[in-house]
C-alpha positions as CSV (number, residue, x, y, z in Angstrom):
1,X,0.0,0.0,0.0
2,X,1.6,3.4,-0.7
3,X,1.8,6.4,1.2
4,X,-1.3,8.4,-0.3
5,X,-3.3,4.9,0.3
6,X,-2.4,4.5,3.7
7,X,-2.9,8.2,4.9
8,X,-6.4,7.9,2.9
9,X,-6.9,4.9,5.2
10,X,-6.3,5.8,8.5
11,X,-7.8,9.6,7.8
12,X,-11.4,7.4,6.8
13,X,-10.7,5.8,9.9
14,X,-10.1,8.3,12.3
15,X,-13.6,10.0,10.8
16,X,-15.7,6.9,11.1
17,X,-14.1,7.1,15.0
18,X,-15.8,10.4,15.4
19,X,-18.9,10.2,13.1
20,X,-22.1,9.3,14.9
21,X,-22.7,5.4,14.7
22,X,-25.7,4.7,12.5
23,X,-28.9,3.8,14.0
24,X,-30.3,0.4,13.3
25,X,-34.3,-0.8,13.4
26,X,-37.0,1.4,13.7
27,X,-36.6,3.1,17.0
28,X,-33.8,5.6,18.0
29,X,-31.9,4.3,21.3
30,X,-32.2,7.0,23.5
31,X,-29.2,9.8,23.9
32,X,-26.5,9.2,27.1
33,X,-24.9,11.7,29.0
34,X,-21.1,11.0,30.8
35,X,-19.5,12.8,33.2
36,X,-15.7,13.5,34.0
37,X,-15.0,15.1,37.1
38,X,-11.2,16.0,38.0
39,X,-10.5,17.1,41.7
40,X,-8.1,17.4,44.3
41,X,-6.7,15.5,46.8
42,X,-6.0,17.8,49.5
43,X,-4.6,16.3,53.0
44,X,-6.8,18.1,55.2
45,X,-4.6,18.4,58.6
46,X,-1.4,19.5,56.7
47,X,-3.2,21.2,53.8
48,X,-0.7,19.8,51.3
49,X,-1.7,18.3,47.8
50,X,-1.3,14.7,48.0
51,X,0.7,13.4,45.2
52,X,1.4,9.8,43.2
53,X,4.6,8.9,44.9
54,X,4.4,10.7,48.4
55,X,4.0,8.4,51.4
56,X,1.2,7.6,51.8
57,X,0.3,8.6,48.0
58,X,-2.3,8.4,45.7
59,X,-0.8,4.8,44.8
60,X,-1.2,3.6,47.5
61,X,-4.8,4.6,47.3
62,X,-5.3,2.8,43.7
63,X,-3.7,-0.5,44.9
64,X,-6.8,-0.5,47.7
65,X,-9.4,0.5,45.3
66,X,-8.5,-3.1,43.6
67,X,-11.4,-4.7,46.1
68,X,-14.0,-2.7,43.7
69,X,-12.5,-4.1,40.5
70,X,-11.2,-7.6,38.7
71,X,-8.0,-7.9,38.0
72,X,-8.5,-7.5,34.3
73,X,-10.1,-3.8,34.7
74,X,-6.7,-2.4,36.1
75,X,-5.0,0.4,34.2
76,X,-1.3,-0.6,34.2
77,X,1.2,2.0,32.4
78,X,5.0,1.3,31.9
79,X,4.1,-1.2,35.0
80,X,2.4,1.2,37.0
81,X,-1.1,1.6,38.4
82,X,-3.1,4.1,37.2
83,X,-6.4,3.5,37.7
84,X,-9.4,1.3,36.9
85,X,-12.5,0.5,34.4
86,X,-15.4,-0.9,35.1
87,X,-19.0,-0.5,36.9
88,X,-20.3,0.9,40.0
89,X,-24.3,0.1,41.3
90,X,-26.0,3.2,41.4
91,X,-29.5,3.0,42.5
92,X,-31.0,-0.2,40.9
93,X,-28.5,-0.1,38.0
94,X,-24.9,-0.7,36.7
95,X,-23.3,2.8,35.7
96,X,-20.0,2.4,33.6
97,X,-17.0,4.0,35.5
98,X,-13.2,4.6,35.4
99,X,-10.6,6.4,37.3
100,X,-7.4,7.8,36.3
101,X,-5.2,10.7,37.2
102,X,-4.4,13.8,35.6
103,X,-0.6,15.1,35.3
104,X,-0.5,16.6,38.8
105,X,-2.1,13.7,40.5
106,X,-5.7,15.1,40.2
107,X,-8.2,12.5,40.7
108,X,-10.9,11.3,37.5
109,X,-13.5,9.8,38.0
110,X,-15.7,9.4,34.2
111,X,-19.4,7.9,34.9
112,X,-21.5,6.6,32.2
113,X,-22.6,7.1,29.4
114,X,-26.1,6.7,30.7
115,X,-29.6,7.9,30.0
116,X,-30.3,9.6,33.4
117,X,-28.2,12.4,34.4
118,X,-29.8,11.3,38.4
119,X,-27.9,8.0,37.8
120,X,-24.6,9.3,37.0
121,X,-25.1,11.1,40.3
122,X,-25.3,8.1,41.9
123,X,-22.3,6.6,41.1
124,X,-20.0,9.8,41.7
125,X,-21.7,9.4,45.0
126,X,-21.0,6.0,45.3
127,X,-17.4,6.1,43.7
128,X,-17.0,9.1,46.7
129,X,-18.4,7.0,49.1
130,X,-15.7,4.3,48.3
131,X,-13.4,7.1,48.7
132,X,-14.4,7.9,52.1
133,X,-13.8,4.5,53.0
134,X,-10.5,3.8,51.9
135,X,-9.0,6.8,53.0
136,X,-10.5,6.0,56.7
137,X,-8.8,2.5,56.3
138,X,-5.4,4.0,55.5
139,X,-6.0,6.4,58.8
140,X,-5.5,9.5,56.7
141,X,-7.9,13.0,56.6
142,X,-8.2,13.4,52.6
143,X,-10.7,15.0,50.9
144,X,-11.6,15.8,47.6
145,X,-11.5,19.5,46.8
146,X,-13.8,20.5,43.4
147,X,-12.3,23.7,42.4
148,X,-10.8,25.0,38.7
149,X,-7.5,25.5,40.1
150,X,-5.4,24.0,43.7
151,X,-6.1,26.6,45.6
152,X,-2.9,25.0,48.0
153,X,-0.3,25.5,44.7
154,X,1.2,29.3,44.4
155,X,4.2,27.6,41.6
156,X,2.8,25.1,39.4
157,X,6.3,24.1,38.8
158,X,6.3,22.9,42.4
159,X,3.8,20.5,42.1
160,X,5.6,17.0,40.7
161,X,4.4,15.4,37.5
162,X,3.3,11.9,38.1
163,X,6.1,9.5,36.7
164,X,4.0,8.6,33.3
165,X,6.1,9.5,29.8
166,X,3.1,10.8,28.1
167,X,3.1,13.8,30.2
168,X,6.7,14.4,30.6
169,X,6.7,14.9,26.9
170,X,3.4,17.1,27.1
171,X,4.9,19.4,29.9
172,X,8.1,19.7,28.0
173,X,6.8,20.8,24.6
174,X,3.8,22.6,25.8
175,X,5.6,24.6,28.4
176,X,7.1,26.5,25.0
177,X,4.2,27.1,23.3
178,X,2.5,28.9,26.6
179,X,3.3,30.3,29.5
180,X,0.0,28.3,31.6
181,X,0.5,24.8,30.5
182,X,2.2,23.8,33.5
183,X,-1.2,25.7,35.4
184,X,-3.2,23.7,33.4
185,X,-1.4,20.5,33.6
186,X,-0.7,20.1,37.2
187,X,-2.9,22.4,39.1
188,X,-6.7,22.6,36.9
189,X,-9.1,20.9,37.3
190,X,-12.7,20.4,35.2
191,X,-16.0,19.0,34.6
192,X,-16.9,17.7,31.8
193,X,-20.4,16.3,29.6
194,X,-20.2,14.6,27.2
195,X,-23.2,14.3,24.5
196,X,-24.5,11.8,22.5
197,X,-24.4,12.0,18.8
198,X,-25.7,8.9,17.6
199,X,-28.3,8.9,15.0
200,X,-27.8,12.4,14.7
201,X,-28.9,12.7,18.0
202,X,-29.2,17.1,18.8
203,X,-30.8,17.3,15.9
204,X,-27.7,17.7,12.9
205,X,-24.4,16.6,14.1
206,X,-23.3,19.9,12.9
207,X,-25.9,21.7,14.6
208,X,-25.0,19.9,18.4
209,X,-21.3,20.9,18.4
210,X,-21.7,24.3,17.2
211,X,-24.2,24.8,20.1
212,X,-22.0,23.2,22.6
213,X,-18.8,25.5,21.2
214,X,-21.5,28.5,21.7
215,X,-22.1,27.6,24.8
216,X,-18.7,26.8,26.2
217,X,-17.7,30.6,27.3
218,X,-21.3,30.7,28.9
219,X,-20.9,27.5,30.5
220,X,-17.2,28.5,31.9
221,X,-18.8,31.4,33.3
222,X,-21.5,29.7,35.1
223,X,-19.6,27.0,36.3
224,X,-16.7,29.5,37.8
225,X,-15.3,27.8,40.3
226,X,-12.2,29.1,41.2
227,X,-11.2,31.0,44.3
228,X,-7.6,31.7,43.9
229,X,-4.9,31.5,41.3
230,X,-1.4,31.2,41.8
231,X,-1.9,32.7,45.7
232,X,-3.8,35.4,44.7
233,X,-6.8,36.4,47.2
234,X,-10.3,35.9,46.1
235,X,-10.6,39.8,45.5
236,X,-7.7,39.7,43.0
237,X,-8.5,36.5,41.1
238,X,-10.2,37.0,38.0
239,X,-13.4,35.8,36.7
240,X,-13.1,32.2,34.5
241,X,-9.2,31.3,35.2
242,X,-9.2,28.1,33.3
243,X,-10.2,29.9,30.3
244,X,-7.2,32.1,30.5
245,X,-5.0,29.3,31.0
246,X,-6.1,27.0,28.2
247,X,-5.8,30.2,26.2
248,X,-2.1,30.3,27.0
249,X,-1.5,26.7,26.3
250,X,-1.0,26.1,22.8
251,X,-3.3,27.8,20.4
252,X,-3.0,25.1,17.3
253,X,-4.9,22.6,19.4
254,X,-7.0,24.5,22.2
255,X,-9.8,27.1,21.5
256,X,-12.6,26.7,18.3
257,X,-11.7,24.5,15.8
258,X,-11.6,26.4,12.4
259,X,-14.7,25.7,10.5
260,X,-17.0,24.9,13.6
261,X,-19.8,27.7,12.2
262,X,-19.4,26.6,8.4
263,X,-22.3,25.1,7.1
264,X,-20.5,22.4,5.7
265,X,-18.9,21.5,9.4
266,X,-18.7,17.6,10.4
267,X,-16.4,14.9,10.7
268,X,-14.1,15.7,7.8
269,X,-13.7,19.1,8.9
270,X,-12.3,18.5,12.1
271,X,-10.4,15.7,11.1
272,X,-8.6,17.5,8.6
273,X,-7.8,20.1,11.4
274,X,-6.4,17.3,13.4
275,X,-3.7,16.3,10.5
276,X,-2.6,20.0,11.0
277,X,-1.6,19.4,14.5
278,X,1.4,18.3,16.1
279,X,0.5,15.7,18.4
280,X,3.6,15.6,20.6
281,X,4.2,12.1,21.3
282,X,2.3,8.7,20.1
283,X,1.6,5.3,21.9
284,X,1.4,2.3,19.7
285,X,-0.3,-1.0,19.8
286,X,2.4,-2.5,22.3
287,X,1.8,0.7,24.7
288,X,5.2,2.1,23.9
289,X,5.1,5.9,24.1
290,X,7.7,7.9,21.9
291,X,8.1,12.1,21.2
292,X,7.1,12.8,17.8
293,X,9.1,16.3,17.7
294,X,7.8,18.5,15.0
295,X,5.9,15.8,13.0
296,X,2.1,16.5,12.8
297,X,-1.0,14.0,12.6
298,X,-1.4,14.0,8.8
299,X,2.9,12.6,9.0
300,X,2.1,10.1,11.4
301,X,-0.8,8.8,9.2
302,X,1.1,8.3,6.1
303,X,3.4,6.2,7.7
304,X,1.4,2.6,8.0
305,X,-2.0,1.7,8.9
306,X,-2.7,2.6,12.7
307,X,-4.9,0.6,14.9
308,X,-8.4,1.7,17.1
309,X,-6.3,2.5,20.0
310,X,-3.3,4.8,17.9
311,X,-6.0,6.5,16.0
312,X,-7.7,7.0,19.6
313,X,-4.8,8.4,21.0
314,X,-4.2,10.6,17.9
315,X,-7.8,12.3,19.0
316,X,-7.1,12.4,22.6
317,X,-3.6,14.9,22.0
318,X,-6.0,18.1,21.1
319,X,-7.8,20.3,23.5
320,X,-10.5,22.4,22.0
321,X,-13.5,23.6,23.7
322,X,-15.6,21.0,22.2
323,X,-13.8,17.6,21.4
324,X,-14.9,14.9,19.1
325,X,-14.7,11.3,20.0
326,X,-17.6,9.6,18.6
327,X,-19.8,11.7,21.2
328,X,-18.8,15.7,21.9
329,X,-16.9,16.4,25.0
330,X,-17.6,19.8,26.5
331,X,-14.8,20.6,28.3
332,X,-15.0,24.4,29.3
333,X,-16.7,24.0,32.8
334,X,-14.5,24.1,36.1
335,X,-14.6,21.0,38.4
336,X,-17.8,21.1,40.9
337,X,-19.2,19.1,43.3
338,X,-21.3,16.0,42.5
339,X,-24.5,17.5,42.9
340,X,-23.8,20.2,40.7
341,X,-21.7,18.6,38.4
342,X,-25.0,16.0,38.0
343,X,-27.2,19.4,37.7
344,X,-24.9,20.7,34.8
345,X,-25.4,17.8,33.0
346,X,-29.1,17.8,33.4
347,X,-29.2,21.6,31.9
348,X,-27.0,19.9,29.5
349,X,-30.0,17.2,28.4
350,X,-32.7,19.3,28.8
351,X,-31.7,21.8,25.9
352,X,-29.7,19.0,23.4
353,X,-32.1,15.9,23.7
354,X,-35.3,17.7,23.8
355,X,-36.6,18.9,20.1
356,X,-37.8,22.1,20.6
357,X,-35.7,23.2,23.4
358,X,-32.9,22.1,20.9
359,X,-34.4,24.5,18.3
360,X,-34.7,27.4,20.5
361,X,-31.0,27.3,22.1
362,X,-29.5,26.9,18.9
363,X,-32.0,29.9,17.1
364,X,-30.6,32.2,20.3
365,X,-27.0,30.7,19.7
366,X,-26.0,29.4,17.0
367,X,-27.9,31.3,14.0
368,X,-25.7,34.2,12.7
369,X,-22.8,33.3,14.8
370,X,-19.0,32.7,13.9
371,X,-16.3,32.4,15.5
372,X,-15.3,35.7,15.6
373,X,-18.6,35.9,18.0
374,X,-17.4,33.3,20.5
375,X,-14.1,34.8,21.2
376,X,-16.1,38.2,21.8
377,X,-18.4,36.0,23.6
378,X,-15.1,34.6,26.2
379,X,-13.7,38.0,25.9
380,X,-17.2,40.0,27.3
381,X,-17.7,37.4,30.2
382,X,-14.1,37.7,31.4
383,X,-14.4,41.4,31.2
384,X,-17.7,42.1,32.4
385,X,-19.5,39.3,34.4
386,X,-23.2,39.3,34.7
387,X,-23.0,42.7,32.6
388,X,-22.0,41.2,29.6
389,X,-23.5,40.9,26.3
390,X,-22.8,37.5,24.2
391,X,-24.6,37.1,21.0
392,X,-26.4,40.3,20.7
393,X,-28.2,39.7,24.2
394,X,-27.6,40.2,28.0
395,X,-25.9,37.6,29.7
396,X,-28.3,37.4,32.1
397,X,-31.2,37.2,29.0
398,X,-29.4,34.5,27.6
399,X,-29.3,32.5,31.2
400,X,-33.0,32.7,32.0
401,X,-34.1,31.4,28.6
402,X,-31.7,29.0,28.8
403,X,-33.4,28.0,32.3
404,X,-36.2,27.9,31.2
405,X,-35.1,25.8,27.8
406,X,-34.3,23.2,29.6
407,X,-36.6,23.3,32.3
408,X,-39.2,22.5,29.6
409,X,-37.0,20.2,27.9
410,X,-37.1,18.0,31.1
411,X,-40.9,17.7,31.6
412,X,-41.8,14.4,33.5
413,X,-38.0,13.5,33.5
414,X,-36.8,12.9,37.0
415,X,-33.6,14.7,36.2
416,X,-35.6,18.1,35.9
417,X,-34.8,17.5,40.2
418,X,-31.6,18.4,39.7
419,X,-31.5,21.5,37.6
420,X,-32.5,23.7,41.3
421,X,-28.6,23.0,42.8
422,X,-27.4,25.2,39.5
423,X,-30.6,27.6,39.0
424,X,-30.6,28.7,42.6
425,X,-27.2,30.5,42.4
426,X,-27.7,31.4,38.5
427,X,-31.1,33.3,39.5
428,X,-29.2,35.4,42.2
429,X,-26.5,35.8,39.6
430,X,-24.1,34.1,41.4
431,X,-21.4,31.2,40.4
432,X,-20.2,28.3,42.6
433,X,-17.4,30.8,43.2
434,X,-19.6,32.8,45.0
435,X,-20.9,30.2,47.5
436,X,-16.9,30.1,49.5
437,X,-17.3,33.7,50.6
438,X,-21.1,32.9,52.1
């Protein structure tokens, strides 16, 4: 097979990854929402952030979390635990579930997917429940802190990498593209929801990520959680931190991807924005992990034909606001507390998986806007706060139709319960910031 072949191969592949499977029969399954929620460990009677390899560390953690998990759902890298996949009871039913770590040893935990927003709930309550107990069993006073940045860390380059090659590579190369990669990498921390495209589920593939990359600077705002940066007091840290690191990452693979608002946008078009990319290192079938220096995604993909899990890691080494990986990941929201992490998702459902709740958010969003209008959009909200105007309306316009978007896009679903732990703060224009000054 020659070169052109091959890279024609593996770039069809890498779109049928991120295409929305086709529906079969008559009836559409219905959509899934998953959560990833990245938090702190924070040693409560020292205050220091526990890391990998500290004594007792966040190993030593994993290796007792094995009583939840076979053998076979382990997460070994270059011989080392790093977490688990498998299922956790929540409520009456099995909820899919991993857990991994993040460069500075922040904790993951990724529920679902799953058709009720109140079940993936349940098993961050249950996976924080198991939690609770292991850290009791090791006699130490953690807890998990839900905030957008370690409130503990005043030098990110304090705060040790955990000993995996991936992201020694990532923290060398991106550290020279940005002056905040080492914020993000070691001291950030997020939510994330993740929706369902199948079957064209939101109504146009196109349609769904343009909304969710419309959304994301609104979202950011709203989910603010983040009460000082780098040591600074809660007066002098500014609104939406995270945004302003990612922005200072590396702009070739963070922010909008090029395209998003043309009408043509799918699959194609953000793969072919991913073979523009440099994807700083790649991990092969046998798990070996090697730099790639200055050779981008469309090199790598000439080179042979490249497995599922390559190709997967390919998508995995790109950070914009929306990612595609067979579903869209929104990935602009700060890290939050169960309940409100479960109630963003839930605001989440109610305006992508309801029909005319769909319509309306995406008429008040998406119509007439580019991405030209998104960065004014992250721009406004940083600047201005409840004050600002994104899209041609008030920010706090925008918010209560949103509310009440998905409020109505919930009718007689039990997860319309969990919208109130959001709405309560939004409707006295406040952010989950707001709430560690009460």
């Amino acid at each position: 097979m020659d070169i052109d072949a091959v890279a024609a191969k593996n770039r069809s592949a890498l779109i049928d990854i991120i295409s929305a499977p086709p529906c079969t029969g008559q009836a559409a399954p219905s959509p899934k929402l998953g959560i990833e929620l990245e938090r702190f460990v924070i040693d409560q009677s020292s205050g220091h952030t526990v890391a990998y390899d500290d004594e007792p560390g966040i190993h030593a953690l994993l290796k007792r979390w094995s009583r939840y998990f076979r053998p076979e759902q382990r997460v070994i890298i270059d011989k080392r635990l790093f977490g688990y996949i498998g299922q956790v009871t929540a409520g009456e039913h099995e909820v899919g579930i991993s857990i991994s770590l993040e460069p500075g040893s922040q904790l993951e935990v990724a529920v679902g997917p799953d058709v009720s927003a109140t079940a993936l709930l349940g098993a961050l309550q249950a996976f924080d429940t198991q939690f609770q107990t292991l850290t009791s069993e090791m006699g130490v006073d953690w807890k998990l802190i839900a905030e957008g940045f370690n409130p503990q860390v005043i030098d990110p380059s304090s705060v040790p990498l955990i000993e995996k090659k991936r992201y020694q590579l990532m923290d060398a190369y991106l550290s020279k593209t940005g002056r905040y990669a080492r914020d993000m990498m070691r001291c950030s921390a997020s939510t994330q929801v993740s929706v369902d495209l199948s079957c064209g589920r939101g109504f146009g593939r196109r349609k769904t990520c343009q909304l969710s990359v419309a959304l994301g600077p609104i979202l950011s705002f709203l989910t603010d959680n983040t009460i000082s940066w780098r040591g600074l007091s809660f007066e002098d840290t500014p609104r939406m931190v995270r945004s302003r690191i990612w922005e200072q990452v590396d702009p070739a693979r963070c922010g909008t991807v090029p395209g998003t608002f043309s009408y043509d946008f799918g699959p194609e078009t953000y793969v072919d924005w991913l073979c523009t990319v440099r994807p700083i290192l790649f991990t092969d079938q046998q798990g070996i992990t090697t730099s790639t220096g200055k050779a981008t995604v469309k090199d790598l993909l000439s080179k042979r034909p490249l497995g599922p899990g390559e190709l997967q890691h390919l998508l995995s080494m790109v950070f914009p606001d929306t990612r595609l990986k067979g579903f869209a990941e929104m990935r602009t929201c700060d890290s939050l507390p169960p309940a409100s992490a479960a109630s963003l998702a839930a605001f989440v459902k109610g305006l992508f998986y309801a029909r005319s709740a769909n319509e309306q958010a995406t008429h008040l969003l998406v119509d007439h806007t580019g991405e030209r209008d998104v960065s004014n959009a992250w721009r406004a909200l940083r600047a201005g706060g409840w004050n600002a105007r994104v899209y041609g309306h008030s920010i706090c316009d925008v918010v209560e139709e949103l509310m009440m978007l998905a409020e109505q896009g919930l009718q007689a679903d039990a997860d319309q319960l969990l919208l109130e732990e959001l709405f309560r703060l939004w409707r006295g224009r406040r952010v989950p910031r707001d709430l560690h000054v009460e």
